[in-house]
Structure formats: structure tokens, C-alpha cells
N, C-alpha and C positions, 0 to 999 in steps of 0.2 A: 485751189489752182489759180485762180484771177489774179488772188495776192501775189503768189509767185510770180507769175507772166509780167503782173504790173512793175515788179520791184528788179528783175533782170531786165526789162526794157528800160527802164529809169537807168538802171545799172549800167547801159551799153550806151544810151544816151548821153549819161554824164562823163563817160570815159574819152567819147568822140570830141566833147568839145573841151575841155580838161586843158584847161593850159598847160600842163606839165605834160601832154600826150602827145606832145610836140617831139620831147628827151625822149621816148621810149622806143625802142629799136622795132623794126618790123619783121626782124626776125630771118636769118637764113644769110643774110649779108652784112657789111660793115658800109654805110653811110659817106664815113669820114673818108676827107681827102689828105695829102703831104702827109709825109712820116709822121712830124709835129705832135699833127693832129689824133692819125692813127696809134703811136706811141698813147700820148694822152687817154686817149678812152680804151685802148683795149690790152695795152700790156699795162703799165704803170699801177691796174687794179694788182697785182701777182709781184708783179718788181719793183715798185715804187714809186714815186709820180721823180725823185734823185735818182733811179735806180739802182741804188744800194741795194736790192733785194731787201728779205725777209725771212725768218726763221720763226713758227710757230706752229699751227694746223700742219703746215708743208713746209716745204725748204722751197724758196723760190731763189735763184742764185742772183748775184749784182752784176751787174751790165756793165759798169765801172769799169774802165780800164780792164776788161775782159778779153783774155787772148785766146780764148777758142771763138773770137769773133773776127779774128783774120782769114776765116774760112766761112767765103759765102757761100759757097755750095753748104756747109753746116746748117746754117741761118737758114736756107731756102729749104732745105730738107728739113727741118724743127718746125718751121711754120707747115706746112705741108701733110707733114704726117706727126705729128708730136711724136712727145717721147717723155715718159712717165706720167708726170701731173700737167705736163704741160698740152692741151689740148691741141688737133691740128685747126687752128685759129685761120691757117693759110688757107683751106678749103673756103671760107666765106670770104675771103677778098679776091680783089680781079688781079691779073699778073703786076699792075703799078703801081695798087695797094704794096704787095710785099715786097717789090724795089726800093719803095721811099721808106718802108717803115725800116727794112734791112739796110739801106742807105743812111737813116736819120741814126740809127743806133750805131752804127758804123765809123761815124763820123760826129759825135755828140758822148759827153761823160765820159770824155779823158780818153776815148778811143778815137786813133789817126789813123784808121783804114778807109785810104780815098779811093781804094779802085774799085767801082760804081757797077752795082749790080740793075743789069739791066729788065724789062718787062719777060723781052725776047730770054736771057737769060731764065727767070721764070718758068718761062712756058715749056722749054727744055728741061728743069724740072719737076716740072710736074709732069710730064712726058714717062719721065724715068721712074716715078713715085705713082704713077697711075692714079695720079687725085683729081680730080675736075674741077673746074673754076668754079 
């Protein structure tokens, strides 16, 4: 029993100070600030870091010049509550998180939809989707 106790304390010890335990999420929320940013670490793992999507395990669709991305109400209701493989990712960000990220994709790879979904926009859906921040 000593050995075990010694080698999970070692084990918890070295995780704390871990220079790479810096990268690891704490779990429950998303971190990252600007679309950019949030783009980069939490979609691009599923669609791409181009957003071309992907086709293998899943079908993850491309973002690319995507026309069901003229509909922000879609975009806010997908993050929020997913819809098949796509998890509700929305429930772990705050209402600015999914503006900028909804924003960034919006407006980035080939897609010209500038009219700017706002926090407040947000929070009236998730009002309507009954998801919690």
C-alpha cells in the first residue's frame, strides 16, 4: 500500500508541475478568447485547422464557402445544442465565446456573411434552447 500511495503522490506531484500542464484544459469550459483563437483549439480538431472538413471515422462537413452559414440563428443553435456527431460545444463557452467564434467562421474561408452576431443575440438563444452558460 506505501508503494502505491508513494507512486500516486509522485504521480500528482509531477503532473502539477509538468510544463506541458500548462496546454491541458480544466475542464467544463473553453479558455480561449477571439474566434481565431477558439476556432483554432476547438473546432479545427473535427473540420480542419482550412476547414475543408473531413470524411473518415465521421463526416465532419467544410466550412468553406458554406451556405447554411447565412443563418446565425443555425450556427447558435448547433453550438448550443448539437446535432448528431457534433457535440453542444456552446454549453462550455460564455455568450462572446460563440459570437466571435460564430463571427470568425462567418467571415473567414471564403465566407461573406458580415452581419455580426451579437453576445446579447447569444443569450436569447440559449433562452430559447434552454442551455446554460
Amino acid at each position: 500500500m506505501t508503494i502505491i500511495a508513494h507512486a500516486l503522490s509522485t504521480a500528482a506531484t509531477s503532473a502539477e508541475t509538468s510544463p506541458d500542464a500548462s496546454h491541458l484544459s480544466k475542464g467544463g469550459t473553453f479558455e480561449e478568447q477571439g474566434g481565431a483563437a477558439l476556432f483554432a483549439s476547438v473546432c479545427a480538431g473535427c473540420h480542419q485547422p482550412d476547414a475543408r472538413g473531413a470524411s473518415g471515422a465521421g463526416d465532419y462537413p467544410a466550412l468553406t464557402q458554406n451556405k447554411t452559414l447565412a443563418s446565425a440563428d443555425y450556427l447558435e443553435r448547433l453550438l448550443l445544442s448539437g446535432r448528431r456527431a457534433m457535440p453542444p460545444v456552446g454549453q462550455m463557452m460564455s455568450d462572446q465565446q460563440i459570437a466571435d467564434v460564430i463571427n470568425y467562421v462567418r467571415t473567414h474561408f471564403g465566407n461573406a456573411y458580415d452581419d455580426a452576431v451579437s453576445p446579447a443575440d447569444v443569450q436569447a438563444a440559449r433562452r430559447q434552447t434552454g442551455s446554460a452558460p
